[in-house]
mmCIF file as gemmi writes it, N, C-alpha and C atoms, coordinates in Angstrom:
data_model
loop_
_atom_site.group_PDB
_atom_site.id
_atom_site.type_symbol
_atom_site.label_atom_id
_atom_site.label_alt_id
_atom_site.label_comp_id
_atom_site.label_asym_id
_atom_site.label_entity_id
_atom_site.label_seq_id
_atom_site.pdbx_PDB_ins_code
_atom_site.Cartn_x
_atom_site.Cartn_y
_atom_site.Cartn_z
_atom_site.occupancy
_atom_site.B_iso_or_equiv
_atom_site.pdbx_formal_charge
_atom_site.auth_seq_id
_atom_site.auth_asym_id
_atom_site.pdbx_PDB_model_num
ATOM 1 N N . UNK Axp A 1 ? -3.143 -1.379 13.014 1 0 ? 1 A 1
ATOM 2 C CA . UNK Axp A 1 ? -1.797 -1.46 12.484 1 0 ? 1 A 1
ATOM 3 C C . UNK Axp A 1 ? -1.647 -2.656 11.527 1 0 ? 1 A 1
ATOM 4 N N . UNK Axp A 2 ? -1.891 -3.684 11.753 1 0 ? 2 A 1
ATOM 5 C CA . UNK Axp A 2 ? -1.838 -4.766 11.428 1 0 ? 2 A 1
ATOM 6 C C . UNK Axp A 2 ? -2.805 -4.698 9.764 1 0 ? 2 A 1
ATOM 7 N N . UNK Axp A 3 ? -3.735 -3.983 9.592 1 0 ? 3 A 1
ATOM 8 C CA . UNK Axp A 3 ? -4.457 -3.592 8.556 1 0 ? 3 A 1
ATOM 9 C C . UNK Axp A 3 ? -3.55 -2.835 7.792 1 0 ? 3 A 1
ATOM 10 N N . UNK Axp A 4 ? -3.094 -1.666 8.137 1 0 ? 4 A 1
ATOM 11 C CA . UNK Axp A 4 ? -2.289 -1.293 7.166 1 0 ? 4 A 1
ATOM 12 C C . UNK Axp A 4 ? -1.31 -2.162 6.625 1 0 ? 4 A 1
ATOM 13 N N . UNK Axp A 5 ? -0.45 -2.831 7.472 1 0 ? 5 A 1
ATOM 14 C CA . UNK Axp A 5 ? 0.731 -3.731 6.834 1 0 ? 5 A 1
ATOM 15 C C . UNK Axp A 5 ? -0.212 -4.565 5.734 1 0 ? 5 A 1
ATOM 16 N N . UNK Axp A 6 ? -1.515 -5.222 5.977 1 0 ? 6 A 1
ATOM 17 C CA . UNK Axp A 6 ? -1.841 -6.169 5.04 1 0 ? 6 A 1
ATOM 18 C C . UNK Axp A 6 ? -1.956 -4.992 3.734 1 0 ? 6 A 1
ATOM 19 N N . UNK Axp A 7 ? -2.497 -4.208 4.373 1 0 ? 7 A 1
ATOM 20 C CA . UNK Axp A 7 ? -3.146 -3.417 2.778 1 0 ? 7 A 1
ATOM 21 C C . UNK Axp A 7 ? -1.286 -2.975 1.808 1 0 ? 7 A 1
ATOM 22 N N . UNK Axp A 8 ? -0.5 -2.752 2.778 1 0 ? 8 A 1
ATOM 23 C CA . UNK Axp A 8 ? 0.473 -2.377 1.817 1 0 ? 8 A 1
ATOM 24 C C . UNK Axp A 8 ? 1.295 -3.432 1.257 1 0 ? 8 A 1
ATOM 25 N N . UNK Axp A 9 ? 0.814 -4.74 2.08 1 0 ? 9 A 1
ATOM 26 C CA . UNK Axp A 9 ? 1.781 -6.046 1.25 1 0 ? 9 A 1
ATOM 27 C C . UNK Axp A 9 ? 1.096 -5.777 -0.103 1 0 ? 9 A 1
ATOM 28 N N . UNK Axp A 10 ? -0.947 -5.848 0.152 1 0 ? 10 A 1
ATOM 29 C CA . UNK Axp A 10 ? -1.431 -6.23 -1.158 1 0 ? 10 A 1
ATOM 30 C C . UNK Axp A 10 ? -1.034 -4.796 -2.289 1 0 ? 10 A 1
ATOM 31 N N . UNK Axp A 11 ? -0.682 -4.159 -1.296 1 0 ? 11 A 1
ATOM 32 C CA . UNK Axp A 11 ? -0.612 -3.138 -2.763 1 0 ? 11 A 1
ATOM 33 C C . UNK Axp A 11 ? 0.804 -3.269 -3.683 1 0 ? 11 A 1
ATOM 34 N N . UNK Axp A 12 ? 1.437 -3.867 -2.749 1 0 ? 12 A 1
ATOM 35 C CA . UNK Axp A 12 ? 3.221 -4.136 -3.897 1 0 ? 12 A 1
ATOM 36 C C . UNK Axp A 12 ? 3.105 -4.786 -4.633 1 0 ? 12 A 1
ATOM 37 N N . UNK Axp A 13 ? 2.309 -6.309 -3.781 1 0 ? 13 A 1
ATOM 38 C CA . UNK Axp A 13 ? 1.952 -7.505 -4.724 1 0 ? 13 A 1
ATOM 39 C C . UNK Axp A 13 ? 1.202 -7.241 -5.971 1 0 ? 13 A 1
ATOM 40 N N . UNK Axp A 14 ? 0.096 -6.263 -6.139 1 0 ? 14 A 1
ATOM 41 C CA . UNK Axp A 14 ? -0.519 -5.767 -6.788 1 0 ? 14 A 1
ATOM 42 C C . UNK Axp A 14 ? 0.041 -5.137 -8.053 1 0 ? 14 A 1
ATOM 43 N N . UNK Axp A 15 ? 0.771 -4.344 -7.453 1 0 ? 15 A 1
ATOM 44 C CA . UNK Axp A 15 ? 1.497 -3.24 -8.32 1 0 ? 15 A 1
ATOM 45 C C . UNK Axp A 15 ? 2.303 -4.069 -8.809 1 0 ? 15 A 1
ATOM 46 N N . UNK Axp A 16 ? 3.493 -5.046 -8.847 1 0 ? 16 A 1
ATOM 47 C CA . UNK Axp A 16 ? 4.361 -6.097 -9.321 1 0 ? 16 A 1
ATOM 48 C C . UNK Axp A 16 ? 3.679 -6.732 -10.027 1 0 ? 16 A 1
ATOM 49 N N . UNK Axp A 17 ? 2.754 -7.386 -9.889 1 0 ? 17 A 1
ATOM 50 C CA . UNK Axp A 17 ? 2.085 -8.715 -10.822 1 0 ? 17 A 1
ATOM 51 C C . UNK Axp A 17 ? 1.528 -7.703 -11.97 1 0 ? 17 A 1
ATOM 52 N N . UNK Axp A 18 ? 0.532 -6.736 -11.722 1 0 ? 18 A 1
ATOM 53 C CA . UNK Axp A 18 ? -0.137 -5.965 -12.757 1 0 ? 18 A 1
ATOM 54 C C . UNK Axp A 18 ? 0.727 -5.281 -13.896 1 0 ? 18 A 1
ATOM 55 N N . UNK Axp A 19 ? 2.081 -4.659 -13.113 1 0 ? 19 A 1
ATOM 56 C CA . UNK Axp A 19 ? 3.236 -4.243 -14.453 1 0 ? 19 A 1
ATOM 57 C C . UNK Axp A 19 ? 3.592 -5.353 -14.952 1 0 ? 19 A 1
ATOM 58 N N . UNK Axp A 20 ? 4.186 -5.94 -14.252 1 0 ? 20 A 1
ATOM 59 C CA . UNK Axp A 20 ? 4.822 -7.194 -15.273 1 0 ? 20 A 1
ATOM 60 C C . UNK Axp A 20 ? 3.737 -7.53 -16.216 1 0 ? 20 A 1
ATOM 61 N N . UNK Axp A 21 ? 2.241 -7.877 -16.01 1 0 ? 21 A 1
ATOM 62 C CA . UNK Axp A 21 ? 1.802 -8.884 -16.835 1 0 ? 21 A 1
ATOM 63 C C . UNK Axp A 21 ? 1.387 -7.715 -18.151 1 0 ? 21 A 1
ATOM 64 N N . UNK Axp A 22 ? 1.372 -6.619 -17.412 1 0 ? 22 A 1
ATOM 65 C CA . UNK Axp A 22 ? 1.326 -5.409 -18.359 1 0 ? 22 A 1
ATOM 66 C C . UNK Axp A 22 ? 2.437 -5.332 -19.691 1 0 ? 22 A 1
ATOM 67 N N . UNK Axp A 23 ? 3.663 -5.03 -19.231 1 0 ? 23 A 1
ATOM 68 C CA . UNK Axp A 23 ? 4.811 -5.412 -19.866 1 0 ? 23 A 1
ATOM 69 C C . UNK Axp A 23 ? 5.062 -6.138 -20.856 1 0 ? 23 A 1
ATOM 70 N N . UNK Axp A 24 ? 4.838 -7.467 -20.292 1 0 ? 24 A 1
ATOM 71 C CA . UNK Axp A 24 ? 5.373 -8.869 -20.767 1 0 ? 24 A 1
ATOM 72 C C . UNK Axp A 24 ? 3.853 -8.898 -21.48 1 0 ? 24 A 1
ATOM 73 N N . UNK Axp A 25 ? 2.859 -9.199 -21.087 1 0 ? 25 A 1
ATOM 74 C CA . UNK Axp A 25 ? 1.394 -10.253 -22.07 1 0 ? 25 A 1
ATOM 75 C C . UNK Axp A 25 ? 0.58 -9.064 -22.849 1 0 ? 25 A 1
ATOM 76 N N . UNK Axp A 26 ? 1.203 -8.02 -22.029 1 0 ? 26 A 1
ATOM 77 C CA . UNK Axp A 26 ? -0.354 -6.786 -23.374 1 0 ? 26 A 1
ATOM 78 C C . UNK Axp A 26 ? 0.531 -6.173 -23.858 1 0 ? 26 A 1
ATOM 79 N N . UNK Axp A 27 ? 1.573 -6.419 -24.163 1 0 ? 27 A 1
ATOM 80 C CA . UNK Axp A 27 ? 2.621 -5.376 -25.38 1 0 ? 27 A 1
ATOM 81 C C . UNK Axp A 27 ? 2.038 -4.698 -26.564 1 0 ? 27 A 1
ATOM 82 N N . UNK Axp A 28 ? 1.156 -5.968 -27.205 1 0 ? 28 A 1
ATOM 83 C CA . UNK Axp A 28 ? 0.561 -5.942 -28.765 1 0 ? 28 A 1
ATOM 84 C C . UNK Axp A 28 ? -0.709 -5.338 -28.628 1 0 ? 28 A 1
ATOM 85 N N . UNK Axp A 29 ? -1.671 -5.212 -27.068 1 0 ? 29 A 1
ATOM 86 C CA . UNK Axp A 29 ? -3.062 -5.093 -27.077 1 0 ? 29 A 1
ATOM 87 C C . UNK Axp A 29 ? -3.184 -3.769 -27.17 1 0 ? 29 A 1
ATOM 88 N N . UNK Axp A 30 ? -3.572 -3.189 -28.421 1 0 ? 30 A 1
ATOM 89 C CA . UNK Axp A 30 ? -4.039 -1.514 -28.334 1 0 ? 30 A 1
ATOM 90 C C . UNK Axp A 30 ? -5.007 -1.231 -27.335 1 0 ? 30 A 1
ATOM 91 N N . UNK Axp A 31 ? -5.718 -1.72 -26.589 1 0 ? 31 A 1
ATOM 92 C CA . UNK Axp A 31 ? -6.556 -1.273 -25.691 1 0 ? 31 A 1
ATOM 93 C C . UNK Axp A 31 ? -6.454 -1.014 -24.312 1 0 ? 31 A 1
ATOM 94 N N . UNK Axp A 32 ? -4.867 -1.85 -24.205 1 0 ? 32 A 1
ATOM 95 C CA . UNK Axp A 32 ? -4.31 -2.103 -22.742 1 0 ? 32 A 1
ATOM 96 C C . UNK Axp A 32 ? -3.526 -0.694 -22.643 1 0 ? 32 A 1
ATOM 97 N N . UNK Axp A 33 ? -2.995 -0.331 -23.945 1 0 ? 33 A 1
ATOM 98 C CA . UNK Axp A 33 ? -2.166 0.969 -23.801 1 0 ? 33 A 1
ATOM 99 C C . UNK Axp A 33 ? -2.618 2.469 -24.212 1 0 ? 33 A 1
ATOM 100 N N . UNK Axp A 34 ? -4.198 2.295 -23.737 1 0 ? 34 A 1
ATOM 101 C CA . UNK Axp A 34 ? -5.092 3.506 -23.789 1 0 ? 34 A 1
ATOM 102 C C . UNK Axp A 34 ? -4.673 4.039 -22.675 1 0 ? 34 A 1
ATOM 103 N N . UNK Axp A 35 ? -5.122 5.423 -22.339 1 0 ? 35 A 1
ATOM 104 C CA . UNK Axp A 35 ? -5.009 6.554 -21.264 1 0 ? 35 A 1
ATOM 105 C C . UNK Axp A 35 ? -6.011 5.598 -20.146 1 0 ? 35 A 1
ATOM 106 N N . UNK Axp A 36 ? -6.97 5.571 -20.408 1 0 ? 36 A 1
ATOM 107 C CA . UNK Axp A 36 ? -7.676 5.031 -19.629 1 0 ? 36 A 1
ATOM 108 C C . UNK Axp A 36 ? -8.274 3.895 -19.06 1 0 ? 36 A 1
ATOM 109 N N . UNK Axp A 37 ? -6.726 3.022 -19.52 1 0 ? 37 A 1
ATOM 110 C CA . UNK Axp A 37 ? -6.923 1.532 -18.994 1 0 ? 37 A 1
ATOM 111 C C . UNK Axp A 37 ? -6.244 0.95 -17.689 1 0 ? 37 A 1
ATOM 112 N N . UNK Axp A 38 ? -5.67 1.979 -17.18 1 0 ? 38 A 1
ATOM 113 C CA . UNK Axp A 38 ? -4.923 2.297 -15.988 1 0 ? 38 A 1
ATOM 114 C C . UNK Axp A 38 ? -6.021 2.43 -15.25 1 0 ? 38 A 1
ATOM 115 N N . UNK Axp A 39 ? -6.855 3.14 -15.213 1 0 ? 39 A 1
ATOM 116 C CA . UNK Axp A 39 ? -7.856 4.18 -14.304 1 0 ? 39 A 1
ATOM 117 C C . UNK Axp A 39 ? -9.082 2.921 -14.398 1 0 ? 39 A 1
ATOM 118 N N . UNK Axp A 40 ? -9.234 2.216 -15.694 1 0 ? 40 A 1
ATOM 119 C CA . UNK Axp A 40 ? -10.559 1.422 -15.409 1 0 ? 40 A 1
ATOM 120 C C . UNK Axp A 40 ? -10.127 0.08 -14.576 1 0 ? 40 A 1
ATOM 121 N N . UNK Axp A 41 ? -8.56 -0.02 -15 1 0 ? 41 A 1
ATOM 122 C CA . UNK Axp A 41 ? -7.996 -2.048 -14.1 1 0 ? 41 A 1
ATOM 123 C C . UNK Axp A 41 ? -8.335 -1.325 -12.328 1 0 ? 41 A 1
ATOM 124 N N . UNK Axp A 42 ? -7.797 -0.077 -11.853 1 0 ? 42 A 1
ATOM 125 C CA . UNK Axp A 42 ? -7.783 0.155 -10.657 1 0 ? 42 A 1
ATOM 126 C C . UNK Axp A 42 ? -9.687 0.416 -9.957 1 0 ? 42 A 1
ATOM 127 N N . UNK Axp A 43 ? -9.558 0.772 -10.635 1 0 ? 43 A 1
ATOM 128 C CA . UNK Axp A 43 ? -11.595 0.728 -10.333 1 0 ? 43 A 1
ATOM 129 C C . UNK Axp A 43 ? -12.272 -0.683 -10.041 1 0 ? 43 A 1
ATOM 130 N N . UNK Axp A 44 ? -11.772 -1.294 -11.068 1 0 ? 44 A 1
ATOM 131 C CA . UNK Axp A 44 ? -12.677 -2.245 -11.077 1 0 ? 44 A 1
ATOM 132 C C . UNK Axp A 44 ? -12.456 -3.646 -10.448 1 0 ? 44 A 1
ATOM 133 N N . UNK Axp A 45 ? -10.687 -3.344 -10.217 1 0 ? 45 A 1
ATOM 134 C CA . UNK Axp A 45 ? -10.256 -4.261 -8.963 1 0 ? 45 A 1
ATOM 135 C C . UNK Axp A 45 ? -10.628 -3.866 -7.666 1 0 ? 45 A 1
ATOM 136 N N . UNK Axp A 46 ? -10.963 -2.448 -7.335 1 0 ? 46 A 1
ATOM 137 C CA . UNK Axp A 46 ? -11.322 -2.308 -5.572 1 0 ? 46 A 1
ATOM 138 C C . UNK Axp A 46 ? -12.414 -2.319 -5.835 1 0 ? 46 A 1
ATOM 139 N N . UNK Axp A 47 ? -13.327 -2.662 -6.764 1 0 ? 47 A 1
ATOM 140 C CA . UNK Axp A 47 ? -15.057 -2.612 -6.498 1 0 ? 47 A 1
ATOM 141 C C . UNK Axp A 47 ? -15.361 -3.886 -6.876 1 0 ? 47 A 1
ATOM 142 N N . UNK Axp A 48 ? -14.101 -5.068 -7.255 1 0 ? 48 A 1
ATOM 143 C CA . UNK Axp A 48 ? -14.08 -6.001 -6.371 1 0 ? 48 A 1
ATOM 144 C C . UNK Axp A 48 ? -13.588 -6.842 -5.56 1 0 ? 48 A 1
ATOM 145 N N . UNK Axp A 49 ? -12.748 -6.526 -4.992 1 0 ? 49 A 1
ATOM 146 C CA . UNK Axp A 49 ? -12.372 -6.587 -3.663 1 0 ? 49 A 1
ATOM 147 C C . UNK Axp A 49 ? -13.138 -6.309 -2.372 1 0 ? 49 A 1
ATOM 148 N N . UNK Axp A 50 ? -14.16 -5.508 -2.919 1 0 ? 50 A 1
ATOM 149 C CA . UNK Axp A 50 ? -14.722 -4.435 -1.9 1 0 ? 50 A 1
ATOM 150 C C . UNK Axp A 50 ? -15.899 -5.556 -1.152 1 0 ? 50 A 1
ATOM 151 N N . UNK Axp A 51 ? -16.528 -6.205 -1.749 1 0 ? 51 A 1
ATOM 152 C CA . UNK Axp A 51 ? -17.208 -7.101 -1.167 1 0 ? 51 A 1
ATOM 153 C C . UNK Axp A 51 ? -16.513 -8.096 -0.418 1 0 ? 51 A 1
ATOM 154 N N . UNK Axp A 52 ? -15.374 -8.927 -0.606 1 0 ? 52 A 1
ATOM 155 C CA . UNK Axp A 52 ? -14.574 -9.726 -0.29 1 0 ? 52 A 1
ATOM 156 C C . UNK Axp A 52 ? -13.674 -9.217 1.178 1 0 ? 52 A 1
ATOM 157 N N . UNK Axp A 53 ? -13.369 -7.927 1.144 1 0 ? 53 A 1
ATOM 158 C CA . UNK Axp A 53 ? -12.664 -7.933 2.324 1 0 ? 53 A 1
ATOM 159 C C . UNK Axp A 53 ? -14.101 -6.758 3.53 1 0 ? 53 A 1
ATOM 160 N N . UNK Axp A 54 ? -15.144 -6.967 2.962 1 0 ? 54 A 1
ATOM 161 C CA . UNK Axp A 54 ? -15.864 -6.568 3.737 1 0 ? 54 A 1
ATOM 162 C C . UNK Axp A 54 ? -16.212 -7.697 5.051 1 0 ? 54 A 1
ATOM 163 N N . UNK Axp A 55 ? -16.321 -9.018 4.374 1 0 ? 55 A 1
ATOM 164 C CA . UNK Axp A 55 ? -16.846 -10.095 4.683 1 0 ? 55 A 1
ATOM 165 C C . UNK Axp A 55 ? -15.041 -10.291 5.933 1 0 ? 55 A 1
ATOM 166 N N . UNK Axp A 56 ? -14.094 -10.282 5.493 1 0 ? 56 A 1
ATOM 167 C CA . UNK Axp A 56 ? -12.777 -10.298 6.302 1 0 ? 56 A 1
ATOM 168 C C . UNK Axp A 56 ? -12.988 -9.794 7.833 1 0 ? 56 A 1
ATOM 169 N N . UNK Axp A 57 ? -12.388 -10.397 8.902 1 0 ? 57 A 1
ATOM 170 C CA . UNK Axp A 57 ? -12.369 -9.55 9.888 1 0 ? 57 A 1
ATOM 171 C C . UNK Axp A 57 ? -11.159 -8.633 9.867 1 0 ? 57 A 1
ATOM 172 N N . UNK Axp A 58 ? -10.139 -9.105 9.291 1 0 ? 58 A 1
ATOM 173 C CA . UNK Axp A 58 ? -8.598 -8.225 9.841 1 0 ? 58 A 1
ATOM 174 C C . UNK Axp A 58 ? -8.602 -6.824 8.626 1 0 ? 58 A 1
ATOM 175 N N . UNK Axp A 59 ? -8.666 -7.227 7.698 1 0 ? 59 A 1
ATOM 176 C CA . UNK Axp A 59 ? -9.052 -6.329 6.666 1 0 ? 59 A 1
ATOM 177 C C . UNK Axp A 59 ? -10.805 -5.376 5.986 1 0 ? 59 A 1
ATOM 178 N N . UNK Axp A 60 ? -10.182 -4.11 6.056 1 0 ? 60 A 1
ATOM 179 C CA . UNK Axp A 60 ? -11.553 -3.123 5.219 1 0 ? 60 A 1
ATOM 180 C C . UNK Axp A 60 ? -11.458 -2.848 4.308 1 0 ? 60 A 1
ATOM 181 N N . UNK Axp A 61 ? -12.038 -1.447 4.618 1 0 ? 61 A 1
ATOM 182 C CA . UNK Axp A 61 ? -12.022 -0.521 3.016 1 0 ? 61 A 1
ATOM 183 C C . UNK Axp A 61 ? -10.405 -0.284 2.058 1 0 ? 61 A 1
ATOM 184 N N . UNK Axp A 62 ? -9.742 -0.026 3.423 1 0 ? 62 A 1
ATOM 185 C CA . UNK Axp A 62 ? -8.636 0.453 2.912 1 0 ? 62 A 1
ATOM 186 C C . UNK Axp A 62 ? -7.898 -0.252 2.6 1 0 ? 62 A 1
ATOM 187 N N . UNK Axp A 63 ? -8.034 -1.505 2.885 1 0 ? 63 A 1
ATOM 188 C CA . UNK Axp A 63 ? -7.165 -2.697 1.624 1 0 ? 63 A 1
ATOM 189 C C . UNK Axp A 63 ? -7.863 -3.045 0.341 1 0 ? 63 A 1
ATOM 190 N N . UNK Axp A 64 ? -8.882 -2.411 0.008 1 0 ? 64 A 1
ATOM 191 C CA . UNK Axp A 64 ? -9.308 -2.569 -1.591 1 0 ? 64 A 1
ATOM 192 C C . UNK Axp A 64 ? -9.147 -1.252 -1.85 1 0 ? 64 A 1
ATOM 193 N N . UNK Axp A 65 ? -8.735 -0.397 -1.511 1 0 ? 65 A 1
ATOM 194 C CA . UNK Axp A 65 ? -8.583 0.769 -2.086 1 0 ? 65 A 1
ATOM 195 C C . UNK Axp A 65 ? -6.674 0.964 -2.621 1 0 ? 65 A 1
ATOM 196 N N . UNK Axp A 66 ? -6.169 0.28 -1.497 1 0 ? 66 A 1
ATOM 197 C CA . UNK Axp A 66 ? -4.864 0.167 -1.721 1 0 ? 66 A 1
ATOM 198 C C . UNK Axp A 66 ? -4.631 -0.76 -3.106 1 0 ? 66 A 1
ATOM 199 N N . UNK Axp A 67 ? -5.2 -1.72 -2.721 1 0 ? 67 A 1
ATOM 200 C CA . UNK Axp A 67 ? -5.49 -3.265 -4.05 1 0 ? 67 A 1
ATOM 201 C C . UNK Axp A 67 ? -5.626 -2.533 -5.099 1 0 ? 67 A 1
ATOM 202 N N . UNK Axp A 68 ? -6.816 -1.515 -5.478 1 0 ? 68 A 1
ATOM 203 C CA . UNK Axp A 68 ? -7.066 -0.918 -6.725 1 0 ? 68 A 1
ATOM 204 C C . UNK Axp A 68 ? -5.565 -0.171 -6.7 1 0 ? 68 A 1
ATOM 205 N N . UNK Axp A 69 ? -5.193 0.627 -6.28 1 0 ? 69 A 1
ATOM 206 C CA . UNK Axp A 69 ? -4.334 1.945 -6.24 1 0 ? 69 A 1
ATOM 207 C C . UNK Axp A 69 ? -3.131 0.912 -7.071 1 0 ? 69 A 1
ATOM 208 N N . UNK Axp A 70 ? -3.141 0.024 -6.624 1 0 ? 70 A 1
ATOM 209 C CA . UNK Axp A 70 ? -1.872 -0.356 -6.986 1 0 ? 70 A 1
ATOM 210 C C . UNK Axp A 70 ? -1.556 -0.853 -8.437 1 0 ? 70 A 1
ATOM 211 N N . UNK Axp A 71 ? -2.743 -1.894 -8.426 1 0 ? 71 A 1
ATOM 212 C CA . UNK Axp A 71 ? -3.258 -2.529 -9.633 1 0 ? 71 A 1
ATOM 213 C C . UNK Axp A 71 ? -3.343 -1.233 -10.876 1 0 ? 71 A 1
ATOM 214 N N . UNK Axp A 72 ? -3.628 0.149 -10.724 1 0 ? 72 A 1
ATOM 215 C CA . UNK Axp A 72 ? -3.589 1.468 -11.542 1 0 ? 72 A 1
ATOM 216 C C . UNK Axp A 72 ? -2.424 1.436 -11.823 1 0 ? 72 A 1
ATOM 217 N N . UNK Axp A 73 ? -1.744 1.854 -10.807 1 0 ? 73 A 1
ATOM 218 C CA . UNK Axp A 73 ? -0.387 2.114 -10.792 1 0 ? 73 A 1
ATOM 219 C C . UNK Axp A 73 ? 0.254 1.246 -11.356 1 0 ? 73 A 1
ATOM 220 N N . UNK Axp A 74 ? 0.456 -0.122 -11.228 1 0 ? 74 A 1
ATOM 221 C CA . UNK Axp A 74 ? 0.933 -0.666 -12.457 1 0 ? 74 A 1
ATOM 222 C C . UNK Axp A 74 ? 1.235 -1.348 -13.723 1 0 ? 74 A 1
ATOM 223 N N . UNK Axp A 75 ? -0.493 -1.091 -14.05 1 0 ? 75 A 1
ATOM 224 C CA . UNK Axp A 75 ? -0.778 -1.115 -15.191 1 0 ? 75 A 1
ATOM 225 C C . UNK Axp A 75 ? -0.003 0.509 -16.242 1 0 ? 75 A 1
ATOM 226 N N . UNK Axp A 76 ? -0.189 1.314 -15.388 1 0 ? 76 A 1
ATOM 227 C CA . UNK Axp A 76 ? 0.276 2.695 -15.85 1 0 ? 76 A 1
ATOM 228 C C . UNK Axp A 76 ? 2.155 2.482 -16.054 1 0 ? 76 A 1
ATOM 229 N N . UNK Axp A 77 ? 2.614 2.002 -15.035 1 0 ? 77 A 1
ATOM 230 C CA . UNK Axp A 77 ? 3.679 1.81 -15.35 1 0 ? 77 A 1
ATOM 231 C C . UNK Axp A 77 ? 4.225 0.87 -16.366 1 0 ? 77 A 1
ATOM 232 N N . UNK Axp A 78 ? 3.318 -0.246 -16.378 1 0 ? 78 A 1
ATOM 233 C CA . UNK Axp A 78 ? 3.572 -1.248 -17.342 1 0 ? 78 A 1
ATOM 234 C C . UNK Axp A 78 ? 3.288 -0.572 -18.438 1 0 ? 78 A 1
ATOM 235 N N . UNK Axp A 79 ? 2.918 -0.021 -19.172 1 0 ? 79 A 1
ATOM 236 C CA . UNK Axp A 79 ? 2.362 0.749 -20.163 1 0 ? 79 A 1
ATOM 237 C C . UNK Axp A 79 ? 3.509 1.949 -20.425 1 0 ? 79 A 1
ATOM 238 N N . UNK Axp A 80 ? 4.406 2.208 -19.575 1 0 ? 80 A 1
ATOM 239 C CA . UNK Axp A 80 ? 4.977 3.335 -19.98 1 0 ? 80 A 1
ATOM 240 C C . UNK Axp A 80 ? 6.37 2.822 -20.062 1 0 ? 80 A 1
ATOM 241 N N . UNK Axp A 81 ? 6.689 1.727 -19.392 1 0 ? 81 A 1
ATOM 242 C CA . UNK Axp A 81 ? 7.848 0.477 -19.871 1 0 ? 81 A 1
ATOM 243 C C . UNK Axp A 81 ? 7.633 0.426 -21.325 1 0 ? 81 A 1
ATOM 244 N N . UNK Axp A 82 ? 6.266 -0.423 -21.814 1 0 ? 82 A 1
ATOM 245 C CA . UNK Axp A 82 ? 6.355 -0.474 -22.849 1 0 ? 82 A 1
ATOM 246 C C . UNK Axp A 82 ? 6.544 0.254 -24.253 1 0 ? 82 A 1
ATOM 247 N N . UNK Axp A 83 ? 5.721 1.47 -23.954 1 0 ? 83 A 1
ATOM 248 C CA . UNK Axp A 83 ? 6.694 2.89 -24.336 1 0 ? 83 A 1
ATOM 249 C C . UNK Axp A 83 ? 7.771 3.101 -24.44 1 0 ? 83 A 1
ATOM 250 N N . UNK Axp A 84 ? 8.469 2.845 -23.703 1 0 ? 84 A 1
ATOM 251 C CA . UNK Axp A 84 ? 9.645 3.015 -23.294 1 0 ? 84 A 1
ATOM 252 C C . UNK Axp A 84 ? 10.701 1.978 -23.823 1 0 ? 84 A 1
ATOM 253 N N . UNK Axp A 85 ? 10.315 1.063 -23.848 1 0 ? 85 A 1
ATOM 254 C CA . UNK Axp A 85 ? 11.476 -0.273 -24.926 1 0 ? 85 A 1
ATOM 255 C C . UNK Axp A 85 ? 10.502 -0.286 -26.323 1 0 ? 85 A 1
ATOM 256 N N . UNK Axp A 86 ? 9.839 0.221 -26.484 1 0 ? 86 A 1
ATOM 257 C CA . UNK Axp A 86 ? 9.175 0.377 -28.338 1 0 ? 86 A 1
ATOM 258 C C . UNK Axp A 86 ? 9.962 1.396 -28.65 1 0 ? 86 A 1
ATOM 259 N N . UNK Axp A 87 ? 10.27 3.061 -28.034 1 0 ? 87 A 1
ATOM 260 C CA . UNK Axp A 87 ? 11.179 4.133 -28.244 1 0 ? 87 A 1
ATOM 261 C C . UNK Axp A 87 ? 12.604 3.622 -28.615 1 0 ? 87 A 1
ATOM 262 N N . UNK Axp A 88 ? 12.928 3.269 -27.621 1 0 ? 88 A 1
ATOM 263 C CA . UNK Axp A 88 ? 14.217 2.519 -28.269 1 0 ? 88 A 1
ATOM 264 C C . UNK Axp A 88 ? 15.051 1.085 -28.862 1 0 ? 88 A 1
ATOM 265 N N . UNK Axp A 89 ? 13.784 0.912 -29.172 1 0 ? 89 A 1
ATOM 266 C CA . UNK Axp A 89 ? 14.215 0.187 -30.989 1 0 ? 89 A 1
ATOM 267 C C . UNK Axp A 89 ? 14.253 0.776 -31.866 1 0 ? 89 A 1
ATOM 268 N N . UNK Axp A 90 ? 13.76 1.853 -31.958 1 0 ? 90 A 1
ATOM 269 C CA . UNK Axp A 90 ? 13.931 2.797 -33.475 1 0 ? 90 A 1
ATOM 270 C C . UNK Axp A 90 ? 15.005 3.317 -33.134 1 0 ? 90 A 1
């Protein structure tokens, strides 16, 4: 039980810090607002994590999987914010 609660703190925390910095610091970066920069930040945050909470006793797999999930998720959202206030300025 206690694993899940950690894995879903890290996944809000995750998902919050990654949109915002999405949002706010890669507005201008054409590469941040590819299809597939969502899918590579979430990969490549649970593969590494994955060593780190192996070594953990309270935490496993499923808090770097959550960690990535989230880190996707809101980079994707940050990205579609930004979409979304570029649309309406014109």
């Amino acid at each position: 039980m206690l694993e899940l609660i950690i894995a879903g703190g890290a996944s809000a925390v995750s998902y919050i810090k990654s949109r915002d910095f999405t949002r706010d610091r890669l507005t201008h970066v054409d590469r941040a607002q590819s299809r597939t920069a969502a899918i590579v930040a979430g990969a490549v945050t649970t593969l590494a994590a994955a060593p780190l909470v192996a070594l953990l006793p309270i935490v496993g797999g499923v808090t770097a999987v959550a960690l990535g999930g989230g880190v996707g998720f809101g980079v994707y959202r940050g990205q579609s914010a930004i979409r979304k206030r570029i649309r309406s300025e014109y």
